[in-house]
Structures are given as C-alpha cells and as structure tokens.
C-alpha positions in Angstrom: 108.4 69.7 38.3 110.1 66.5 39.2 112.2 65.3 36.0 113.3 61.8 34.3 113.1 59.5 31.6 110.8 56.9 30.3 113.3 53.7 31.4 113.4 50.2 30.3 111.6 47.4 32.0 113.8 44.2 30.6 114.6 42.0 33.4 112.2 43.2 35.8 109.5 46.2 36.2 111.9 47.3 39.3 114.9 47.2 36.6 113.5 50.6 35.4 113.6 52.1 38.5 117.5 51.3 39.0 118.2 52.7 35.6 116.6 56.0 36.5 118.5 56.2 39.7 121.9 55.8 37.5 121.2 58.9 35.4 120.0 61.1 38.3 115.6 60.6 37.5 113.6 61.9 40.3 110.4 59.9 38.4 110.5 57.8 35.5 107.7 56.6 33.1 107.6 53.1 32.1 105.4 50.4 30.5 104.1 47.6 32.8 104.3 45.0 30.3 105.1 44.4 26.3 103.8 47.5 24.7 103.3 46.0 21.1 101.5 42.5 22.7 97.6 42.3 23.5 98.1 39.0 25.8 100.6 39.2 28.8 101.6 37.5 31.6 99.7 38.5 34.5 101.6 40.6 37.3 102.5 38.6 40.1 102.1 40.1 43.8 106.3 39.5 44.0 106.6 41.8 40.9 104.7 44.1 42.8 107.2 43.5 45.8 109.9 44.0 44.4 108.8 47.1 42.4 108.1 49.1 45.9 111.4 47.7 47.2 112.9 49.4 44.2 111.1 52.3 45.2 112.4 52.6 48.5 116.4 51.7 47.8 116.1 54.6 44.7 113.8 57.2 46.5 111.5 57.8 43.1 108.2 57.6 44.8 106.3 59.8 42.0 106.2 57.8 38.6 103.4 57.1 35.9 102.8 54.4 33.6 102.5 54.5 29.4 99.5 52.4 28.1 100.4 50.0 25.4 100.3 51.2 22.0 97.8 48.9 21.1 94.9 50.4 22.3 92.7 52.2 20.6 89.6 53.4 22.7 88.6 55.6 19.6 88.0 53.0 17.2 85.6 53.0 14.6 85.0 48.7 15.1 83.1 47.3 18.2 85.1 44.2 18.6 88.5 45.9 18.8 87.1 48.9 20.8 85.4 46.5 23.2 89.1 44.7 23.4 90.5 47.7 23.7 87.9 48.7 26.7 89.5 45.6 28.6 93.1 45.7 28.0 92.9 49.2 29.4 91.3 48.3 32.4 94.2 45.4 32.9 96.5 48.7 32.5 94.5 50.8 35.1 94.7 47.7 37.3 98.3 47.2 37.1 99.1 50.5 37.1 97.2 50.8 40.7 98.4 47.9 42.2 102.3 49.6 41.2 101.2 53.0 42.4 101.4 55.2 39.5 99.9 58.3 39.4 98.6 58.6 36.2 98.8 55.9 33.2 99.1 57.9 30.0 97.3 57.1 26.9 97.1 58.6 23.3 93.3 59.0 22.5 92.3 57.0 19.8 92.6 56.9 15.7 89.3 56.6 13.6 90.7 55.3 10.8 89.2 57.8 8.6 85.7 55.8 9.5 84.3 58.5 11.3 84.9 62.6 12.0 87.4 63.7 14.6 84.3 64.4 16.7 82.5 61.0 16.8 85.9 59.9 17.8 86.3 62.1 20.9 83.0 61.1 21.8 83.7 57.5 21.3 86.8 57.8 23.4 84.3 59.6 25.9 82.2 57.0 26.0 85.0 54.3 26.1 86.3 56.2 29.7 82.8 56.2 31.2 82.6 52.0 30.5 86.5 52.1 32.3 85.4 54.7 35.1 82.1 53.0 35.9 82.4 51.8 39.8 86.5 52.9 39.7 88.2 53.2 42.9 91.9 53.3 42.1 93.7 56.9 42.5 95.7 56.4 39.5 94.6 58.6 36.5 94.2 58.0 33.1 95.8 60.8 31.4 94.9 61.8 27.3 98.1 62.9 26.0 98.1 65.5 23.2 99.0 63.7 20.2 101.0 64.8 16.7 98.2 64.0 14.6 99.6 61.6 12.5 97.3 59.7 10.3 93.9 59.5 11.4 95.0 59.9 15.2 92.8 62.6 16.7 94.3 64.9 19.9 96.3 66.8 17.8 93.8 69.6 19.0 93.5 71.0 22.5 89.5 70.9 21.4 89.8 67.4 21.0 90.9 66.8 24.6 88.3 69.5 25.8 86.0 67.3 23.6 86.7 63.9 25.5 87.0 65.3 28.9 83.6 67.4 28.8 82.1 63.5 27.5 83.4 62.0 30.5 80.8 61.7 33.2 84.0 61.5 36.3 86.0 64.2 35.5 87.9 63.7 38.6 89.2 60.4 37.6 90.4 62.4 34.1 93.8 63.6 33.5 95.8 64.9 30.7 99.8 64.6 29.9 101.7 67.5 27.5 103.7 66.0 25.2 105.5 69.3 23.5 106.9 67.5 20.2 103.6 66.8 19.6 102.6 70.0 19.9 105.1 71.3 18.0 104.0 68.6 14.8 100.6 69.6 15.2 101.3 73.5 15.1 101.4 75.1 18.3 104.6 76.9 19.0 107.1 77.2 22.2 110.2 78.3 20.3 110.1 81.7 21.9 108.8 83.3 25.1 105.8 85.0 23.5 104.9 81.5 21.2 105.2 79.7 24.8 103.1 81.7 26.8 101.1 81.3 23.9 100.5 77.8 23.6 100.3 77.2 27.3 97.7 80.0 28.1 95.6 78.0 24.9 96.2 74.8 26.5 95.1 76.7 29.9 91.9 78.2 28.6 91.0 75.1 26.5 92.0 72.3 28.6 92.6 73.9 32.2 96.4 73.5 33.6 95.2 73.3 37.1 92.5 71.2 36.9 93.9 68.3 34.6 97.4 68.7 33.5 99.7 66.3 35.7 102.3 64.8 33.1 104.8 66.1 30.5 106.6 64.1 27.9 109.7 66.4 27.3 110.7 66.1 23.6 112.3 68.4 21.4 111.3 67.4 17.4 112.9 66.3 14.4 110.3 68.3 12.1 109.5 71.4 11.8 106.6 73.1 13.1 102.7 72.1 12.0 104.2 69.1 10.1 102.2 66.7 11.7 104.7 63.9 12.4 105.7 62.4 15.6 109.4 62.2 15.5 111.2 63.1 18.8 114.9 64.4 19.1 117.1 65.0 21.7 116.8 68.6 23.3 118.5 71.0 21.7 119.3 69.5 18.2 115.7 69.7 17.0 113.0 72.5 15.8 112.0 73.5 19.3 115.2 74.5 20.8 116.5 74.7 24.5 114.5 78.1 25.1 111.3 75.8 25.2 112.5 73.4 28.3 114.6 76.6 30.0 111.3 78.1 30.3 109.2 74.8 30.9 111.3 73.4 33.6 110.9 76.4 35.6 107.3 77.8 35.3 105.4 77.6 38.8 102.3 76.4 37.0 103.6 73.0 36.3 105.5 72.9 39.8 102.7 69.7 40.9 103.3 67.8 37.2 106.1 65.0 36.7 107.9 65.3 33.5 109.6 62.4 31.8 112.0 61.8 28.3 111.4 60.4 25.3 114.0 61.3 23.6 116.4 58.8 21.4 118.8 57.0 23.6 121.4 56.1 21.2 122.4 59.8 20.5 123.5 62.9 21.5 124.6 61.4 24.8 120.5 59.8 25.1 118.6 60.5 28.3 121.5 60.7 30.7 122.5 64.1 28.6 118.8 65.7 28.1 118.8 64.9 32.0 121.3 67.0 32.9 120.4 69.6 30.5 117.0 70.0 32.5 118.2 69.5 36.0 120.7 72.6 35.1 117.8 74.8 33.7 115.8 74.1 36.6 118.1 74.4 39.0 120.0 77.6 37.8 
C-alpha cells in the first residue's frame, strides 16, 4: 500500500502536493475545492497545469480526491438530492481532469425520513443518474462511515446494499476508513478481531473487487460508540497493532492509504507518517 496524508489545498491545488512531498507521502488525498461551499470557482485548465507539474517535481502520481461534505446523494428531499446529483458530477469532473483515482464520498444521511434501506437504494439510484454515459477512469468510492446520526454505511450491508443497486459496478469503488469502523463496532485491536473484520468486509463487500482506498485513523472513542472522532495512531482505542498489521497485509498491496488524523498533535501527520512507513517497511 502506498501511504500519506489528506494535505491542504490553500494557495493552490498543486500546494497539497508540495506539502506531501515535505513529510515523506507517496499519495495524498485532498479536496478540489471548498469542502463546506456548494458554488465554486470553476477549475481553470492552468490549475490543471500546474497540478501535473506538481506531480512530476514530487513523484506522487497515485492520489484520490475527498467529495465535499455537502453532498448528500441519500437524501430524503428531491431538490437537494437532485443538487446534490450535480455537484457530484462537477466533483467526478474535476477529479478526472486532475487524475485521481478514485473521489471518495460518504454515502448519504436520511434524516430519519426514511429506513437505512430506502436510503442505500436512493444512493443506488443517485450513482446510476452520475454513471449514465460516464467515461472518466476515476472512481467514485463509498466510504464506510461511523454512523453518526442518521448517516447510513455504518454497515458493510449497507455498502453491499448500494453497490448491488448500481447498474456499472465497474465504475463503483469503496474506501476503508478504520475509525469508522471502530465507532460502528467492528474490531481490529487484535490479530484475530482484524482478520475478523477484514474477512467480513471481504465476504460482504469483496476486497479484490472494490476496495482501492483507506483512511488510516486511530479513534478517540471506544469501540461501537458510533461517533466519528479520529486521533492520532497510537493514542486512541484502536492501537498501533491495527496499522502494524494493515500496512503490511498483501491483500491491500493495490489500495492507497491516506491520514486523517489531527495535525495539531502528537507531532500531526508528519509523525503517524513515519509510524507507518516504519511498520511497513520493517
């Protein structure tokens, strides 16, 4: 698995690229744009430019893209599902014309308008609106989610649930995030909770055929609590036995993993960095 950090874009999408070179990232994840904003400035072809530039002068080739926090392609009201719908075709858009692999996305909330399975299949049907006539190679990828609130994705069913509703299923991805598994109850504190949770996650989901991110988070609560609060690795509830044995199992050798840990302790990402790159490289 490569390794890196989710890295700032202020002052330039090709910013977060030279800030991932500085702390030793073989792949970053960013956002293309405000994150907490529906309207943005449109990206220019010399943003573009000097984002592949970047890409050459740092060597991180493989990165992925984190849709805005906005979106919600589960939700219960037309208007803002349509809305949605559009702003995360803008994403896939930018995210092709950058070169990401995949852009990452939380799957939807249903505001406690619907069940857990309308909203998968809403989310199902929102991908098969974005998919229809797609020809970019970036994927969207459902990320596994802490299931906080009314957020669904907390379950590996859920995601099995979206993906078999999506009519492309080889335009569909998924990204691990393990805090969030951790809040929503699966463990990876130990080899045999690991193995565990992963050959779950295999049989539900399928590793192979879907699986090409990681968000590599330890958590600040304890196990099942169903709150997304990410620490930095080792001083949470997960432990370093978790991303000892992550960074170095073969199935995830083809993924791209990336932090999202707190960068204003414990020595932030530059620290959890070297952490991992030790593990894996021991």
């Amino acid at each position: 698995m490569l390794l890196g950090a989710h890295t700032s874009i202020s002052g330039g999408l090709y910013k977060a690229l030279e800030r991932g070179e500085e702390i030793g990232c073989e792949t970053v994840q960013i956002f293309s744009k405000n994150q907490q904003q529906w309207k943005t400035k449109p990206l220019k072809d010399s943003d573009v430019d000097d984002f592949k530039a970047a890409i050459s002068r740092t060597g991180i080739a493989r990165f992925f893209i984190h849709d805005s926090y906005l979106i919600n392609l589960g939700s219960p009201d037309d208007a803002k599902w349509l809305r949605s719908i559009d702003a995360f075709v803008d994403e896939l858009d930018r995210a092709n014309r950058l070169g990401a692999e995949v852009l990452v996305f939380h799957p939807g909330a249903h505001l406690k308008q619907m069940t857990d399975d309308e909203c998968c299949d809403r989310v199902a049907d929102a991908l098969n609106e974005i998919l229809d006539g797609y020809k970019g190679k970036c994927l969207p990828a459902i990320e596994n989610t802490a299931g906080q609130g009314s957020n669904i994705g907390w379950r590996f069913e859920h995601i099995a649930r979206i993906i078999d509703g999506v009519e492309r299923k080889l335009k569909i991805a998924t990204c691990f995030d393990t805090c969030h598994a951790f809040a929503a109850g699966y463990d990876e504190r130990t080899e045999k909770a690991y193995e565990k949770t992963f050959d779950e996650y295999d049989k539900v989901v399928g590793i192979k055929k879907y699986l090409r991110a990681f968000h590599i988070n330890d958590s600040k609560v304890e196990l099942a609590r169903r709150v997304d609060r990410h620490e930095n690795l080792g001083h949470g509830h997960i432990g370093l036995k978790c991303f000892q044995m992550l960074v170095n199992d073969k199935r995830f050798d083809h993924c791209i993993g990336a932090l999202e840990t707190p960068m204003e302790t414990h020595g932030g990402h530059a620290a959890d960095l070297t952490k991992l790159l030790k593990f894996r490289d021991a």
